[in-house]
C-alpha positions in Angstrom: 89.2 71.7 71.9 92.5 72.8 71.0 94.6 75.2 72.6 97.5 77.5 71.2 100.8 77.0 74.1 100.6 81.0 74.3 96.9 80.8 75.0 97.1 78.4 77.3 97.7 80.4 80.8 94.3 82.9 79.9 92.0 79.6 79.4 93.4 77.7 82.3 92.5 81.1 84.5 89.0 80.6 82.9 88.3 77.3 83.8 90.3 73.6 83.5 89.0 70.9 81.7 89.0 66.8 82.3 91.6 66.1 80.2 94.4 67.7 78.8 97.3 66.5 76.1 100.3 68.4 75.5 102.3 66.7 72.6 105.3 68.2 70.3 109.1 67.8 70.3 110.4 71.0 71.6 110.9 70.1 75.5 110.9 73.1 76.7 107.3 74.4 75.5 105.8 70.7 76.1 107.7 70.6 79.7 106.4 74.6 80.7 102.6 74.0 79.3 102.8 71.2 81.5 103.9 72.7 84.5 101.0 75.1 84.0 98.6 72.5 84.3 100.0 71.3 87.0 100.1 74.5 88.9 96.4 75.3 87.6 95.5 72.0 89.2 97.1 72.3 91.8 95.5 75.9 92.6 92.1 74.3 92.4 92.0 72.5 94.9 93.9 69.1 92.8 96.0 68.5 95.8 96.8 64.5 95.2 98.7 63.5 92.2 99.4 60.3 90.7 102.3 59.8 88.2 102.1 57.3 85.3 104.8 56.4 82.9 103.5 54.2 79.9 107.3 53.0 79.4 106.9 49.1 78.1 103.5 49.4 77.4 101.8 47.1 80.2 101.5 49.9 82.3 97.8 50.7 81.2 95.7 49.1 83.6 97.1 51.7 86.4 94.8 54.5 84.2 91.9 52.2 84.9 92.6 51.8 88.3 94.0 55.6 89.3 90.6 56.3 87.8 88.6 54.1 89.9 90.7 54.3 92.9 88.8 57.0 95.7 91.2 59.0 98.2 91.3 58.4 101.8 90.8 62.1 102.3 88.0 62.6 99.3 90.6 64.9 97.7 90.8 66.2 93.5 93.0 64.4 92.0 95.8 64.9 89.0 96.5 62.0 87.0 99.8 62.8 85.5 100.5 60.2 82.4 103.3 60.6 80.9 103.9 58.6 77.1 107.3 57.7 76.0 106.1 57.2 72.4 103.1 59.0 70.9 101.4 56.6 69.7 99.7 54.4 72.4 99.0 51.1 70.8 95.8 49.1 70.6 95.7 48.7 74.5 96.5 52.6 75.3 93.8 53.6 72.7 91.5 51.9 74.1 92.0 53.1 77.8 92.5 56.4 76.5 88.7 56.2 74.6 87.5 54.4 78.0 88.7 56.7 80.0 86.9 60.0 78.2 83.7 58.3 77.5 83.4 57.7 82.1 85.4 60.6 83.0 85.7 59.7 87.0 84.9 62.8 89.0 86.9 65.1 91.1 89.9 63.9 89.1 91.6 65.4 86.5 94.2 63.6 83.5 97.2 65.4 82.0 99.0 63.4 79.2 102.5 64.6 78.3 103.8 63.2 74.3 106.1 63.5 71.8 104.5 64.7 68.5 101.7 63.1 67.2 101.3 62.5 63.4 98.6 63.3 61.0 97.6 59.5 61.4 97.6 59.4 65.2 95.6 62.3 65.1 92.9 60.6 62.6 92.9 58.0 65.5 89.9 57.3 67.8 91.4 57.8 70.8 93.1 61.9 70.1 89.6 62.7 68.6 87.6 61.3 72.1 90.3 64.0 74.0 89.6 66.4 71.9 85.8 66.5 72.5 86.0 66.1 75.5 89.3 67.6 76.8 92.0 70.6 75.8 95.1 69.1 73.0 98.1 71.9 73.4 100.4 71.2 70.5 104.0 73.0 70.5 106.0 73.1 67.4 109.6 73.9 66.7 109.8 78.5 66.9 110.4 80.0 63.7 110.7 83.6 62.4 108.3 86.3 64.4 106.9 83.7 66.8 110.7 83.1 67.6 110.6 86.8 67.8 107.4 87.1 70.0 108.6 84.5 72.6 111.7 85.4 72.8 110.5 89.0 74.0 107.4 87.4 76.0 110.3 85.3 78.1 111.9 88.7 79.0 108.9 90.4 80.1 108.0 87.9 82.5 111.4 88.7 84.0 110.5 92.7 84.0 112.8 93.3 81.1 111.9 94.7 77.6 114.6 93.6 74.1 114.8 96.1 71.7 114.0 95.2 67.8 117.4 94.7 66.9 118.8 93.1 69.9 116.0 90.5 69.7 116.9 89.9 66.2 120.7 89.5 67.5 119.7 87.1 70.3 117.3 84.9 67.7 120.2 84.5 65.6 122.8 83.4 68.1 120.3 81.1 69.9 119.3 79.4 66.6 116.4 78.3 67.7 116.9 76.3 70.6 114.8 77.6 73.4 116.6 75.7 76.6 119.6 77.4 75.4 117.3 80.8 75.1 115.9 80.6 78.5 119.6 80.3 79.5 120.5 83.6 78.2 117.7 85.2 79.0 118.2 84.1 82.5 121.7 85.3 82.3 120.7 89.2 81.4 118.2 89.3 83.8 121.7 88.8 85.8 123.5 91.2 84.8 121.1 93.9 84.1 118.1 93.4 86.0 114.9 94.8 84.7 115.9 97.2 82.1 115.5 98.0 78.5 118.1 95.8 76.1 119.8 96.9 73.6 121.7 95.0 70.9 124.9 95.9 72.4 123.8 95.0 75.6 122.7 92.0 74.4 125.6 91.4 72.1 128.0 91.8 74.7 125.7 89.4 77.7 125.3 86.5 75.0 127.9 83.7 75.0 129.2 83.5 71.4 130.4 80.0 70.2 133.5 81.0 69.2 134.8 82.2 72.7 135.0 80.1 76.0 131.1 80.1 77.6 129.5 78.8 80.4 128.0 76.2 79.1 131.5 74.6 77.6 132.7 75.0 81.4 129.7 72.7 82.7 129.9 70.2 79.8 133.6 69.8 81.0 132.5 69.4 84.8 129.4 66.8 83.7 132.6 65.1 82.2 134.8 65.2 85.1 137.6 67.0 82.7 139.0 69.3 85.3 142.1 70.5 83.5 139.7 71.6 80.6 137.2 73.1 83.2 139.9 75.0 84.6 140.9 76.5 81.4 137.4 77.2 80.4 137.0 79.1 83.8 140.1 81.7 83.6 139.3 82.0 79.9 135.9 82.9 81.2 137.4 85.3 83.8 139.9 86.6 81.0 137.4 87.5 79.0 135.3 89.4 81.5 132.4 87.2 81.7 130.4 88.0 85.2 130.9 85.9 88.2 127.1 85.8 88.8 126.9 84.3 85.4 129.1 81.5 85.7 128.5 80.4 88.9 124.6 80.2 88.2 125.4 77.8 85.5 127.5 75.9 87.8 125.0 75.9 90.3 122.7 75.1 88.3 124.0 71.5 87.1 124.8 71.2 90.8 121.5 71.2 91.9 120.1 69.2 88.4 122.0 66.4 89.6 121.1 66.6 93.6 117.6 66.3 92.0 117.9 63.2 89.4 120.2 61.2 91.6 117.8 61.9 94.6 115.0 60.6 92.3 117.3 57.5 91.1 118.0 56.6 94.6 114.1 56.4 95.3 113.8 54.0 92.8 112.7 56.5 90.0 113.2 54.4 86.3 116.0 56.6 84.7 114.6 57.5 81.6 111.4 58.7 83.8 113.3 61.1 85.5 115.5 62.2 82.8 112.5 63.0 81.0 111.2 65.0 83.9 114.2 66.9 84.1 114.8 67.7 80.3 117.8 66.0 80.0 118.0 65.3 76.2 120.2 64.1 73.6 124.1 64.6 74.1 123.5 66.2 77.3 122.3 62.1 78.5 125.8 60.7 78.6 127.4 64.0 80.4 124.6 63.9 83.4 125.3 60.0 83.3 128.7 59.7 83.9 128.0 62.7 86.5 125.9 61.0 88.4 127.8 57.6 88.5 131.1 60.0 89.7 129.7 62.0 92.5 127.2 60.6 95.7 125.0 62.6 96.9 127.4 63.7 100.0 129.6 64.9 97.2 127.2 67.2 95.1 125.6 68.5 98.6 129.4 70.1 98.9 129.6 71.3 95.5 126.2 73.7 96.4 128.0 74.7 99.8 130.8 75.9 97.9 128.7 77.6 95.6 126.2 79.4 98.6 130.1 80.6 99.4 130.9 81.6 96.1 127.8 83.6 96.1 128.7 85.3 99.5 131.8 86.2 98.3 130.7 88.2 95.1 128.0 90.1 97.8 130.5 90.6 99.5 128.8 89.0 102.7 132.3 86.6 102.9 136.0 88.4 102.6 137.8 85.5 100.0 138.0 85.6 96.1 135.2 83.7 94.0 136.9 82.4 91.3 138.9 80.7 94.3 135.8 79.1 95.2 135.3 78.1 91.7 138.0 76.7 90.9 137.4 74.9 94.2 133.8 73.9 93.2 135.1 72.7 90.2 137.8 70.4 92.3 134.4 69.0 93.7 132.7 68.4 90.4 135.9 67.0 88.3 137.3 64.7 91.6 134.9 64.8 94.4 137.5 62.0 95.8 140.8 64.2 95.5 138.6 67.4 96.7 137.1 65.2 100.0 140.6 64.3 101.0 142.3 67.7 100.7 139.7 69.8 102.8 140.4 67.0 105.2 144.3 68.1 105.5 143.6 71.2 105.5 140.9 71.1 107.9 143.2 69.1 110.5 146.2 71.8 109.7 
C-alpha cells in the first residue's frame, strides 16, 4: 500500500500496519514520517523497541532474531531498522522477503532509507512490503506543495501566512525545509499565533545578505569566537530578537548534549548523526564541536542559556546579550570560560 507523507497521520489514526518503509532524500519529511510511526506505535500499546542499523551489511541476522526473539514481559514490539544505503543487497532482500512472508506477531517493523530507484522498486523484496505493509515516499517540495506545507507547518503552530508572505518565505527558504522549520519556529517567536503578513514575514526571516542566527551558530560549531562575537552585536545591531538568537543557540547546545551523550554510550557516529539530522557541511561543524567541549562543558553552556532566558522574562535583573556573549565564551573556549568563572567566583 502506499501512502502520501501528508496522509500519513489520518491512516495511522485508522489503524497501523506490520510493516512500514519511509524512503526519500529530504531528512526532514523521512525523519518526521518516522517519528509518527514511532509515536503511533508507541500509543498502541508498542512499548519495547529495538533499533537496527544495517551499516556494513552483516547486520541482517539481528532482523531474524528481533523477530523470533519473545519479551520477558509479552509486550508489542517496534522493530526500528534503519538502512544506510537503499538498496539492501542479496542478504537484506532476502530477510526483508522472509520477514513479510512470517510476519511475527505483536511486533511491528519500521524501515527508514534513502531513495529508492525505479530498479529497487522492481525488486522482490519493496514489492513483498508493499503487499503486505505501508511504503511512505518523500520527494524534494516544489511549487504549491512547497506552498501547502509551508502553511500546514504554521498551522500546527496556531498561526495562519498570508498568500503573499508565503510566497516571500518559499523564496527565501529555497526549498530547504530544516531551514523552513527554523523560521517558522522563529515567528511563532516573535508573534505567537497570529495572522502573517509579508511584512511580518519579511521583516522575521533571516536574509542571507545580513548577519543571521544561523552564521552565529556555524561560527560557535567552529569554535570561532571573534567571528561569533561579531555575528552577535551585528545581530543585536540590526534588531534581531533576543528570543530568536538565543533559541538557536540553545538549540545547538542541546543537539550536542544529545549526540555526545549517545557517542559516549557507545552509539556508532554515523548512527547517531543520522538520528539527529546532521547532514552534509553541517558534519564537520558538530564534529569538531563535539571533540572541543565534554559534556561538563555543554551542560554550562544550557545553564547560561536557562539565565539568558530569565533575563529577557525579566525573572533575573542582568543584560542577555551579556549572557550571550558569555555563552558564546562557553561554546568558542569552554577551557578559557571554565577558568575565568573560577576567578571570579573566588573574588
Amino acid at each position: 500500500m502506499r501512502i502520501k507523507p501528508e496522509q500519513l497521520q489520518s491512516e495511522l489514526r485508522k489503524s497501523l500496519q506490520p510493516v512500514y518503509l519511509v524512503s526519500g532524500d529530504e531528512p526532514l519529511q523521512v525523519g518526521e514520517a518516522a517519528d509518527a510511526i514511532r509515536n503511533a506505535a508507541r500509543l498502541a500499546g508498542f512499548s519495547v523497541r529495538e533499533v537496527i542499523n544495517i551499516e556494513q551489511g552483516n547486520e541482517w541476522a539481528q532482523l531474524a532474531e528481533e523477530a523470533d526473539a519473545l519479551s520477558i514481559f509479552a509486550d508489542q514490539k517496534l522493530i526500528d531498522l534503519r538502512l544506510f544505503s537503499a538498496k539492501p543487497g542479496n542478504e537484506g532482500g532476502k530477510a526483508l522477503i522472509g520477514y513479510c512472508q512470517c510476519l511475527p506477531s505483536e511486533t511491528l517493523l519500521l524501515i527508514t532509507a534513502g531513495k529508492l530507484d525505479a530498479a529497487t522498486q522492481k525488486s522482490q523484496w519493496f514489492q513483498a512490503i508493499d503487499r503486505v505493509g505501508a511504503v511512505i515516499q518523500v520527494w524534494p517540495l516544489q511549487g504549491q506543495d512547497l506552498l501547502g506545507w509551508l502553511q500546514r507547518r504554521a498551522e500546527t503552530r496556531g498561526m495562519h501566512i498570508e498568500p503573499d508572505a508565503l510566497k516571500s518565505l518559499a523564496v527565501r527558504i529555497e526549498g530547504n525545509l530544516l531551514a523552513a522549520a527554523q523560521e517558522i519556529e522563529k515567528l511563532f517567536i516573535l508573534y505567537g499565533q497570529a495572522k502573517l503578513s509579508k511584512v511580518m514575514v519579511e521583516n522575521a526571516v533571516a536574509d542571507s545578505a545580513r548577519f543571521d542566527v544561523f552564521k552565529l551558530t556555524d561560527a560557535l560549531l567552529s569554535g570561532k569566537l571573534n567571528r561569533a562575537t561579531k555575528i552577535l552585536y551585528g545581530l543585536k545591531t540590526e534588531g534581531v530578537a533576543a528570543p530568536v538568537v538565543l533559541w538557536a543557540v540553545s538549540r545547538e547546545a542541546r543537539l550536542l548534549f544529545n549526540v555526545k551523550s549517545e557517542l559516549k554510550q557507545g552509539g556508532h557516529q554515523e548512527a547517531v548523526f543520522r538520528k539527529f539530522q546532521i547532514w552534509d557541511k553541517r558534519i564537520p561543524l558538530v564534529n569538531e564541536a563535539i571533540k572541543r567541549l565534554n559534556l561538563t562543558q555543554i551542560q554550562a553552556v544550557l545553564l547560561a542559556s536557562a539565565k539568558a532566558d530569565a533575563e529577557i522574562k525579566g525573572q533575573l535583573t542582568g543584560n542577555c546579550w551579556e549572557t550571550m556573549f558569555e555563552i558564546c565564551s562557553r561554546f568558542c573556549l569552554p577551557s578559557f570560560a571554565d577558568s575565568a568563572a573560577k576567578t571570579l567566583g573566588g573574588v
